[in-house]
N, C-alpha and C positions, 0 to 999 in steps of 0.2 A: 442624721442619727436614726430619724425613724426606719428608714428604708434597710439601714445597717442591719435594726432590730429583726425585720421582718424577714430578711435574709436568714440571720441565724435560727430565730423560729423554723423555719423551714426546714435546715439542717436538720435539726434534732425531732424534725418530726412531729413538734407541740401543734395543738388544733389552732385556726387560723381564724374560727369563725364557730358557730355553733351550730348542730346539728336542729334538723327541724321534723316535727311530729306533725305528719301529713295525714296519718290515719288516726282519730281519737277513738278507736275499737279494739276488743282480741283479735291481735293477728300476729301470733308466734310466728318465727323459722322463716322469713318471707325471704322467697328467691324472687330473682331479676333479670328478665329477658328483654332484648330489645326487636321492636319487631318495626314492619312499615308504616306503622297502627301505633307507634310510639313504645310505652314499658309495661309490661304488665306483671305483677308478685303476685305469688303463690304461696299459701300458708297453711300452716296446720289445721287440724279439725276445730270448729269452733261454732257454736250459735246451730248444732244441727249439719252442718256441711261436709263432709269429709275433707272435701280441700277448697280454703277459698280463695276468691281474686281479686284483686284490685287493677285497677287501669289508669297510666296516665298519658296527656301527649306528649308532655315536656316534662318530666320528673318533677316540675314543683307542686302542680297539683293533682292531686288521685284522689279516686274514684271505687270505692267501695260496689261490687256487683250485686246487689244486694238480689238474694233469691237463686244463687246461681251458684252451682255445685260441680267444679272441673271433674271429680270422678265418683258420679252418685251411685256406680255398680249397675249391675251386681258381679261381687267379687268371686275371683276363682275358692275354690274348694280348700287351699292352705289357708285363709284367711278368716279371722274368728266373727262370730257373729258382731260384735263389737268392733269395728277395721282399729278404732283410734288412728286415723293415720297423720302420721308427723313428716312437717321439713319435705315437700315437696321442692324436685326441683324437674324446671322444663328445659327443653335442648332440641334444637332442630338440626334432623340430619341433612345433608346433600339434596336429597331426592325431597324433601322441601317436609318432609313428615315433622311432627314433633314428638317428642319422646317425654314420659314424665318417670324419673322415678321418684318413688315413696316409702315409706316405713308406714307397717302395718301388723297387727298382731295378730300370731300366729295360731292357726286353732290348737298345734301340740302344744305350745305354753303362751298363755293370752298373756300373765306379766312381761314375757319381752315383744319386740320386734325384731322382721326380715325385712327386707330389701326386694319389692316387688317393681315390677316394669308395667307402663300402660304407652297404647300411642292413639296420634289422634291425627286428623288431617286440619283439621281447626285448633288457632291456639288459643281459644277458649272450653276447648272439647268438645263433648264427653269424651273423657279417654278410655281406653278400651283396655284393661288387664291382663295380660299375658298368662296362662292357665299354671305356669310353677313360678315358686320364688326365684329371685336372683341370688340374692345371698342370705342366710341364714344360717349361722355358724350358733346353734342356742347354746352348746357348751361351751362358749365362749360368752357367754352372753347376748347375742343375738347382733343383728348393726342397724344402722340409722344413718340419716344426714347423710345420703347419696347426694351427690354432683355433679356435670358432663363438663368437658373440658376438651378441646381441641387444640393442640397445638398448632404450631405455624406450617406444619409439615401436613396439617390434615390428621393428624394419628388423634384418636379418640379416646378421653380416658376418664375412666369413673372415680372419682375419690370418695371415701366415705369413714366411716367410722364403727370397729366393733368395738359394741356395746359392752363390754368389759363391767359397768358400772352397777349395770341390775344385777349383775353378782351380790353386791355392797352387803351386806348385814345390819351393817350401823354398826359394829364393832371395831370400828377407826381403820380396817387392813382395807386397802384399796386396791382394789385389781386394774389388770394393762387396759386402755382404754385408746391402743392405735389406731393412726388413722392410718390407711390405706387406699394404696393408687393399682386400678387395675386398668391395663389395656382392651379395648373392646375391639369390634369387627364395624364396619361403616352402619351398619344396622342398628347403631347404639348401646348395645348389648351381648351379644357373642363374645365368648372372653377370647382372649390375643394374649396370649405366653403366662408369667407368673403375677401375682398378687406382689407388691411394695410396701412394705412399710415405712411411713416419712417422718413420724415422730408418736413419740407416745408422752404422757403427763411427767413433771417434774415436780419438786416438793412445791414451787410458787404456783402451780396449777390445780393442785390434789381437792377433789380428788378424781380427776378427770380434763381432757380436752374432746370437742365435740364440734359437728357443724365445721367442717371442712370445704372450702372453697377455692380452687386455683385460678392466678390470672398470669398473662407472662406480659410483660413491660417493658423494652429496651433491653434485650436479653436476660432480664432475671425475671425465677418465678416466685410468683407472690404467694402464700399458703396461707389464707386465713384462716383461724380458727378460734373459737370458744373456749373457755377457761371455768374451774369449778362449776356447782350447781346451780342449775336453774330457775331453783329459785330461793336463792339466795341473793341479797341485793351487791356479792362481790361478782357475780355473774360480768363476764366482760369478751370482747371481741381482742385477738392479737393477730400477730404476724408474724412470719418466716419466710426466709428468701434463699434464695439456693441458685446455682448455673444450670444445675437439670430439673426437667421433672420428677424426676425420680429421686433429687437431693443430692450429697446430704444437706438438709436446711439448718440455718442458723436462726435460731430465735431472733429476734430485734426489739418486741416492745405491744405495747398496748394499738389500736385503732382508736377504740374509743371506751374508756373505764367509768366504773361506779365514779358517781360524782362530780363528771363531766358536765359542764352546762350543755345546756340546751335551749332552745326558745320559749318553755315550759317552765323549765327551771332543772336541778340537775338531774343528772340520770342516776336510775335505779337497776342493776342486773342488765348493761346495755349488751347485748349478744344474739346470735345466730345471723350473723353478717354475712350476706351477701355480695359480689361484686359485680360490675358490668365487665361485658369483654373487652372494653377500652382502658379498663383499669380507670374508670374517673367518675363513676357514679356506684354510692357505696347504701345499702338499705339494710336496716337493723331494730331489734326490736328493743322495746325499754318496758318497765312496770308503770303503766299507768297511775297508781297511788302514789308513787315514788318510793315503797316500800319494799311489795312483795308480786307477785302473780296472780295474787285472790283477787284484784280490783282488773285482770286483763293485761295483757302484752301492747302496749300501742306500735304502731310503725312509725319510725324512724326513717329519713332522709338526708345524706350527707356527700357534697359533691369534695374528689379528695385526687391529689396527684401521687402521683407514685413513679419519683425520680431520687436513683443515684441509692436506691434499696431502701428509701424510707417512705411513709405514707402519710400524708400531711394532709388535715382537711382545709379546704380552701374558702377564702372569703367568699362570697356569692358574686 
């Protein structure tokens, strides 16, 4: 009976086991790469850093770098005396370089962010800023939560998100907040044909989706993504699966929701989900207070299979 059970759990994609908080510090937005050197996550600005890092050799335990700044500048000339920079994410091309892109604000309007590029030959950096933005769309509200994504073919692709949101007024209208999949050139950057759009907010998301992530699994691709505000304790990670990259995706369901246990106890706004390229080790962050974002973002740990279009976290 029990093994019946744990079949069906699976099915339906319920958690298997509980997530675990590896970092007891702020460290929003953390991306996950795997290198020779084991994992290393990338995070927003915080404690003074523009972007910081953690290291582990086996995803269970990490490693705060403490003193250590992946891109301390100095930045090109679009970028405001204040970077704020948010949702780093790193990506190694072919020719063994790595690539980071970031959100950082803009000197023409410091309330939003664009989409800057830096590369490095070490994947601890210092990365080295590209002298214009990548994307910057500010009449649209600007974008964030850049990506790198390779398919199986080698084709390279940015997913990210305009920012539609800093629109907001607080007057309840909510503006488009898609996320989009652009084709790059091996270089990591070079844009390659038109911009995609793969989903935008629905009334269960409003008023926003964010923090976009792709992984492909057994031919389906996986589109993770963020749900409402960030800091609000409904803040949450989901999923979409599709036949192409390009879509169209089908929603399916939560990763990991408000009020999720956890080894802590339960989660608070658990979001900006990360995924490995194997599709089986998942990093995310949660409110340390269990309330809100005043008390810090901690990092999140969660090893998870992703068979038959569902994402299921797995016992340890």
């Amino acid at each position: 009976m029990a093994s019946v059970l744990l079949v069906l759990l699976a099915v339906v994609g319920i958690a298997l086991s509980e997530p675990l908080r590896v970092l007891d510090r702020d460290f929003p937005d953390p991306s996950i790469i795997q290198t020779n050197d084991g994992f290393y996550s990338f995070a927003t600005t915080s404690g003074g850093r523009n972007v910081q890092v953690a290291h582990s050799p086996n995803f269970d335990s990490w490693e705060f770098l403490d003193g250590h700044d992946a891109l301390p500048g100095p930045f090109p000339e679009w970028v405001a005396d204040e970077p704020m920079v948010w949702a780093p994410d790193v990506f190694q091309r072919d020719d063994g370089q790595y690539i980071m892109y970031y959100s950082a604000a803009p000197r023409e309007d410091s309330r939003r962010h664009c989409l800057g590029v830096a590369t490095a030959s070490d994947i601890e950096g210092p990365y080295s800023p590209l002298d214009t933005p990548w994307a910057c769309p500010l009449e649209q509200g600007g974008a964030i939560d850049a990506a790198g994504f390779r398919d199986d073919n080698g084709t390279i692709y940015i997913v990210y998100k305009v920012d539609g949101s800093a629109l907001n007024t607080g007057d309840g209208e909510s503006h488009p907040t898609p996320l989009i999949l652009q084709e790059v050139e091996a270089d990591g950057y070079t844009l390659a044909g038109d911009p995609v759009t793969l989903l935008d907010h629905d009334d269960s998301e409003d008023p926003l989706i964010e923090a976009p992530a792709i992984v492909k699994v057994d031919g389906t691709y996986f589109l993770f993504y963020s749900s409402h505000m960030f800091d609000s304790p409904d803040y949450d990670s989901r999923y979409a699966t599709a036949p192409s990259v390009a879509g169209p995706y089908t929603r399916v369901g939560r990763v990991v929701a408000p009020r999720d246990e956890s080894d802590v106890g339960p989660l608070s706004g658990p979001g900006g989900a990360d995924i490995s390229d194997d599709g089986t080790k998942l990093l995310f962050h949660a409110n340390r207070n269990g309330e809100n974002p005043r008390g810090g973002r901690a990092l999140y740990a969660a090893r998870v299979s992703l068979v038959d279009g569902r994402v299921t976290i797995q016992c340890k």
